[in-house]
C-alpha positions in Angstrom: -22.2 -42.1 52.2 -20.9 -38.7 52.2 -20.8 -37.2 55.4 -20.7 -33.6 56.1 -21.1 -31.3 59.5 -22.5 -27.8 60.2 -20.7 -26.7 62.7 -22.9 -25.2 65.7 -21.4 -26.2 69.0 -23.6 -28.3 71.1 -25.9 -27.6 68.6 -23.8 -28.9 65.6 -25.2 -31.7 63.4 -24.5 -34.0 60.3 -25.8 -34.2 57.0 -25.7 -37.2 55.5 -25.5 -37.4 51.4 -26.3 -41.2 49.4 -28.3 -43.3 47.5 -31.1 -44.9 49.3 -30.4 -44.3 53.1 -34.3 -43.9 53.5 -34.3 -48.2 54.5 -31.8 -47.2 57.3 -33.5 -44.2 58.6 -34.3 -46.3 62.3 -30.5 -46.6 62.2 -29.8 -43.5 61.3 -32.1 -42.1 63.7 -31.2 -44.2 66.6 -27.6 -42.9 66.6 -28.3 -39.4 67.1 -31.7 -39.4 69.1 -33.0 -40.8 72.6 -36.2 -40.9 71.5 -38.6 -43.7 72.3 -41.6 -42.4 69.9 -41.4 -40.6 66.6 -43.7 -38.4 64.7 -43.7 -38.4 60.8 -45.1 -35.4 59.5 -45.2 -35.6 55.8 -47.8 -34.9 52.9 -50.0 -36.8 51.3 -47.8 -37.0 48.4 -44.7 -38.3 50.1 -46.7 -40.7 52.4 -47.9 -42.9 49.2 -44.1 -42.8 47.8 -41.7 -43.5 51.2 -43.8 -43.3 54.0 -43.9 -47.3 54.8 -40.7 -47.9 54.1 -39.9 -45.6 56.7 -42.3 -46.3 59.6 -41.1 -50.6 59.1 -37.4 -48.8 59.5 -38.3 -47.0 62.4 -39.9 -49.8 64.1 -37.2 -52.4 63.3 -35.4 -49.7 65.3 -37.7 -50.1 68.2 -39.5 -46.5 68.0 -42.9 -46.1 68.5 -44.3 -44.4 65.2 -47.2 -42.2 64.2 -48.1 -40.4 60.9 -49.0 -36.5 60.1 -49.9 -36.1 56.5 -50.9 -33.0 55.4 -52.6 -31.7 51.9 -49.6 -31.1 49.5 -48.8 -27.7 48.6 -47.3 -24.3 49.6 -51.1 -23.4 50.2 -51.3 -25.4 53.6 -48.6 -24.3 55.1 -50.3 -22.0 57.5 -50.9 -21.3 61.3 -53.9 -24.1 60.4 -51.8 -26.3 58.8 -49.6 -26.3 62.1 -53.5 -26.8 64.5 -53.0 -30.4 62.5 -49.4 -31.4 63.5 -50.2 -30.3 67.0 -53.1 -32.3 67.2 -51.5 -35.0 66.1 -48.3 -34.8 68.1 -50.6 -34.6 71.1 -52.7 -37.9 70.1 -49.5 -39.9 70.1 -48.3 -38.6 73.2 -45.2 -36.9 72.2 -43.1 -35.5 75.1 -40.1 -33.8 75.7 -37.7 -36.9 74.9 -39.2 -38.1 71.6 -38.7 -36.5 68.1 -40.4 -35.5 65.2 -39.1 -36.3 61.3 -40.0 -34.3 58.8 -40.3 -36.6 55.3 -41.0 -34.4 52.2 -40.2 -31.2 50.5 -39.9 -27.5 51.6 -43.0 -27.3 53.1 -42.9 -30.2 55.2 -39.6 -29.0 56.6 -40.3 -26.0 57.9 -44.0 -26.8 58.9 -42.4 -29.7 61.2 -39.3 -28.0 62.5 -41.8 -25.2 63.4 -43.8 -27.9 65.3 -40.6 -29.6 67.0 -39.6 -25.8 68.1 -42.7 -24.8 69.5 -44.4 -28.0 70.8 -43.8 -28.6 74.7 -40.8 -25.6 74.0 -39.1 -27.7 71.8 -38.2 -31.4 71.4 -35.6 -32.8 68.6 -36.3 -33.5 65.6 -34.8 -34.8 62.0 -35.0 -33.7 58.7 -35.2 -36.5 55.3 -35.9 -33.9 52.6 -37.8 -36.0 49.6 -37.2 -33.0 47.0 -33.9 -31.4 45.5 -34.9 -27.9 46.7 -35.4 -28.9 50.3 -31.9 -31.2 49.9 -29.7 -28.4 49.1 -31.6 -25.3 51.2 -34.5 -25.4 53.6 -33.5 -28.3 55.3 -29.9 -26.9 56.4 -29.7 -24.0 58.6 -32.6 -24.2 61.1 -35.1 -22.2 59.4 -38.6 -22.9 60.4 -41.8 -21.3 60.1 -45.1 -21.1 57.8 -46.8 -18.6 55.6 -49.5 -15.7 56.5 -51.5 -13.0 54.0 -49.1 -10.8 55.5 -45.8 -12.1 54.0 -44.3 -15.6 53.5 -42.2 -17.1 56.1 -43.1 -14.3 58.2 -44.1 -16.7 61.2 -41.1 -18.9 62.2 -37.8 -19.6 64.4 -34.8 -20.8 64.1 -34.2 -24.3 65.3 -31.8 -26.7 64.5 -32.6 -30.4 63.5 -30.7 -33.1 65.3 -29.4 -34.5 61.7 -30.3 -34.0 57.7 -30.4 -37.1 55.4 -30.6 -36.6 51.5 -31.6 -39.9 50.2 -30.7 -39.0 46.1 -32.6 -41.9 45.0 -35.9 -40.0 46.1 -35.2 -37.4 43.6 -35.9 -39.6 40.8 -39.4 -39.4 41.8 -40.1 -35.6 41.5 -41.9 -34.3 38.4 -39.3 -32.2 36.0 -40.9 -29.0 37.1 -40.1 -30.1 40.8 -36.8 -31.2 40.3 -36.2 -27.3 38.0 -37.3 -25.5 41.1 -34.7 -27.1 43.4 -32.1 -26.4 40.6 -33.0 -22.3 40.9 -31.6 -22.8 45.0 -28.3 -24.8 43.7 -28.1 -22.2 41.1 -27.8 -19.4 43.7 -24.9 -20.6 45.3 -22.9 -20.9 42.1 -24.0 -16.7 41.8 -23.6 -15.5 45.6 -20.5 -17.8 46.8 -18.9 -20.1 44.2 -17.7 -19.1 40.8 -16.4 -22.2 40.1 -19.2 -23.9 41.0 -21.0 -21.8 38.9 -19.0 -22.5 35.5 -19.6 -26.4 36.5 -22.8 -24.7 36.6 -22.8 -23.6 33.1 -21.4 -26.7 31.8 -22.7 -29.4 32.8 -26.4 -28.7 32.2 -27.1 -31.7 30.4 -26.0 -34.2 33.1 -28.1 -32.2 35.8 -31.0 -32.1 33.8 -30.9 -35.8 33.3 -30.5 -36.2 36.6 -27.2 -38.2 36.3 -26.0 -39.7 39.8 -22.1 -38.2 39.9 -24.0 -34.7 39.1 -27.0 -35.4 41.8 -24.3 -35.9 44.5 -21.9 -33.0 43.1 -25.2 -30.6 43.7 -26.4 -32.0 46.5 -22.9 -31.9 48.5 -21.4 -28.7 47.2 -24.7 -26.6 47.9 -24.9 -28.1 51.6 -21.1 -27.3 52.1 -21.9 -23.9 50.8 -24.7 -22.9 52.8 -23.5 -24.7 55.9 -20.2 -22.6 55.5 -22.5 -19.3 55.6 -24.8 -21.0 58.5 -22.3 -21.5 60.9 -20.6 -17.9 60.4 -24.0 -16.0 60.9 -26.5 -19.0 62.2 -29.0 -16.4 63.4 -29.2 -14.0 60.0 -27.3 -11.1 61.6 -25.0 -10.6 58.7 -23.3 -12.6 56.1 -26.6 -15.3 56.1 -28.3 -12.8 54.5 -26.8 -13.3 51.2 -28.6 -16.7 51.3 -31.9 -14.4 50.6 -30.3 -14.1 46.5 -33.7 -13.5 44.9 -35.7 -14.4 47.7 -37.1 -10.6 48.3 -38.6 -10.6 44.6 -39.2 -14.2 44.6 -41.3 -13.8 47.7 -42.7 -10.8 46.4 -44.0 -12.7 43.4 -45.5 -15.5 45.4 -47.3 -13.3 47.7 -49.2 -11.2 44.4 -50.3 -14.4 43.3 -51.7 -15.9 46.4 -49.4 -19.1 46.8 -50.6 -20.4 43.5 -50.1 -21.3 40.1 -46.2 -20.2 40.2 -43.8 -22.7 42.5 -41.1 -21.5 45.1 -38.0 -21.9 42.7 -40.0 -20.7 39.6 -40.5 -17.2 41.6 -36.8 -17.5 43.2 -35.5 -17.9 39.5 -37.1 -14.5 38.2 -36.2 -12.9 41.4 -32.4 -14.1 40.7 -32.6 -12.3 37.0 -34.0 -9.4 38.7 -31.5 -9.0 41.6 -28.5 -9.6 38.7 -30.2 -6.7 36.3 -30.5 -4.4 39.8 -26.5 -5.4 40.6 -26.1 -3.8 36.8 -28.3 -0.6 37.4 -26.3 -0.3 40.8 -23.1 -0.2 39.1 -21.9 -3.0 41.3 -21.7 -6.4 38.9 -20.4 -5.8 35.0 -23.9 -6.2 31.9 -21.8 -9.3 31.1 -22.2 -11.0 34.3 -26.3 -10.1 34.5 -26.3 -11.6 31.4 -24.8 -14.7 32.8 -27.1 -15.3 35.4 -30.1 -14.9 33.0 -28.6 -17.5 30.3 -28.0 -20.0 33.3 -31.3 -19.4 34.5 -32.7 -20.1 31.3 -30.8 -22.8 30.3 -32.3 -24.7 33.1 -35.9 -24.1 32.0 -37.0 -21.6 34.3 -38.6 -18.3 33.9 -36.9 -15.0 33.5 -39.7 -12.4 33.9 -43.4 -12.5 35.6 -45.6 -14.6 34.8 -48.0 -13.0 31.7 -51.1 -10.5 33.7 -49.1 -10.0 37.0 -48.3 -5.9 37.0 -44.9 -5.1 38.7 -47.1 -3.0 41.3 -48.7 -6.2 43.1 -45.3 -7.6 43.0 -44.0 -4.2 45.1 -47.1 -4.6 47.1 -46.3 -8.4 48.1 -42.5 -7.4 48.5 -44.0 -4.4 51.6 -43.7 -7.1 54.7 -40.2 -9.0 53.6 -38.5 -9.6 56.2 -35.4 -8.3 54.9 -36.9 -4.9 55.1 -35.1 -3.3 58.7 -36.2 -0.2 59.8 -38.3 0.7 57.0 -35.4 0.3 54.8 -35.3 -1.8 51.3 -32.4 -4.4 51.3 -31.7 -6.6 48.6 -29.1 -9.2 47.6 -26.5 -8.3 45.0 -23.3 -9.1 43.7 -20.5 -7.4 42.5 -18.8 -10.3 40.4 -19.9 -14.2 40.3 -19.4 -15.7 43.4 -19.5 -12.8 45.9 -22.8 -11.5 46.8 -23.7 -8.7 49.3 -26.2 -6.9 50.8 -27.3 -3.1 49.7 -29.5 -0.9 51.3 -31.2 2.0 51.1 -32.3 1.3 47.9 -34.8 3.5 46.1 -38.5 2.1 44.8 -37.9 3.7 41.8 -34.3 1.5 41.6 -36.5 -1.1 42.4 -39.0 -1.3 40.3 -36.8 -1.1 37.2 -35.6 -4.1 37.2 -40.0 -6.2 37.7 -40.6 -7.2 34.5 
């Protein structure tokens, strides 16, 4: 089992990388939380795959379990969405000492660690992410929080799970259009931080794609040990964290002009990556070679470039007006200046802006 730690104080946890912890998850548990009772919140997805596996762990371990599955999809994860967990964290009788694990993908994970933040003012919880993109992002760092009309992710907190465990042998479950959304988050590391991981990147597209184990693990564990290296200088998105947002403002954008549907998380995250490498080009920062770059590895992977065909670059501005990373009134985006070192530019024009939808 490969073992690494973000760093946080009193707040610090591990995060646990192998094949097939999931049986051992009481264990795991059990070592790093008091608790006598434990909450799954999960999907309905994930519950028919690993839940039962992990509830006879649990209560080898002598925890007292109860279930929360939601409806699958970035659709539920809403303010009503979070009435559910509530509800159900109440019926079991949750209280300050227990825990809640979140056992799933993205959505899961920040729909429960918004739970464990908020319920009773906050009680521990634990985060098994089921899919590659919530193994290599959501799940490390402490963000938490659900969707609104107004902009995604723009409810939330920052919390910080007890421990992470990536289970690599759940990935061979995910649909191929799953498992290519989680590779637009590893790809983003290789772009903002790593330029050697990024030519591994580049080469070794095959093995990734098939999903090969020494690759899984190489993923898995560099893009944790790259975002955990950014988490614990800037934990609370002051400063350098925000480079983590690498395609995020357009992705977000894009998701938000079509309603949550029809295009995934990593699909919209992918174009938004092209984008924010044409708009380091217009900017003058990174060199037409290295845009260039980003696109090809993009594409390589079997993920989109430009919008989806019938969705006008104006709705995507429009869903891009509540971003987060908007201070002051000010447009801020993610760029780079040369693979492996992104930054963050401001004051940025529309018009600069909307050059680079397409």
């Amino acid at each position: 089992m490969k073992r690494l730690k973000v760093d946080l104080g009193d707040r610090s946890y591990p995060i646990l990388i192998a094949d097939g912890p999931l049986q051992n998850v009481g264990v795991l548990m059990r070592r790093y939380s008091p608790a006598s009772k434990v909450c799954i919140v999960t999907n309905t997805t994930v519950r028919r795959l690993y839940a039962d596996v992990c509830v006879t762990s649990l209560q080898n371990a002598g925890f007292k379990v109860s279930i929360v599955a939601l409806p699958d999809g970035e659709r539920y994860k809403t303010l009503r969405g979070m009435d559910r967990i509530y509800d159900g964290l109440i019926r079991a009788g949750l209280d300050r000492s227990d825990a809640v694990l979140a056992l799933g993908g993205g959505v899961t994970g920040d729909m429960a660690g918004f739970a464990a933040a908020t319920y009773m003012r906050g009680i521990n919880f634990v985060q098994f992410p089921t899919t590659l993109l919530a193994q290599v992002d959501s799940s490390v760092g402490g963000k938490t929080g659900v969707d609104h009309p107004g902009g995604k992710n723009i409810v939330g907190a920052f919390y910080q799970p007890k421990l992470v465990v990536c289970d690599l042998s759940t990935l061979s479950s995910l649909p191929q259009r799953e498992y290519r959304c989680g590779l637009a988050e590893v790809l983003k590391y290789g772009v903002i931080k790593s330029a050697t991981f990024f030519s591994y990147l580049e080469k070794s597209g095959r093995e990734i794609l098939d999903r090969k184990q020494g690759a899984l693990e190489k993923i898995v564990a560099e893009s944790c040990r790259l975002k955990a290296a950014v988490v614990v200088e800037d934990e609370r998105e002051s400063g350098i964290r925000a480079i983590l947002n690498y395609g995020h403002t357009f992705g977000h954008g894009i998701e938000t002009a079509m309603n949550f549907r029809t295009i995934k998380h990593g699909e919209a995250v992918a174009i938004g990556m092209v984008m924010a490498a044409h708009l380091s080009y217009l900017l003058g920062l990174a060199s037409a070679q290295s845009a260039v770059r980003v696109e090809n590895l993009v594409s390589s992977y079997g993920l989109p470039t430009k919008l989806p065909r019938g969705l006008s670059p104006a709705k995507v501005m429009a869903g891009m007006e509540h971003d987060k990373k908007i201070i002051g009134g000010k447009w801020r985006f993610v760029v780079f200046d040369k693979i492996g070192h992104a930054l963050v530019q401001g004051g940025l024009t529309r018009k600069e802006i909307a050059a680079v939808i397409r």
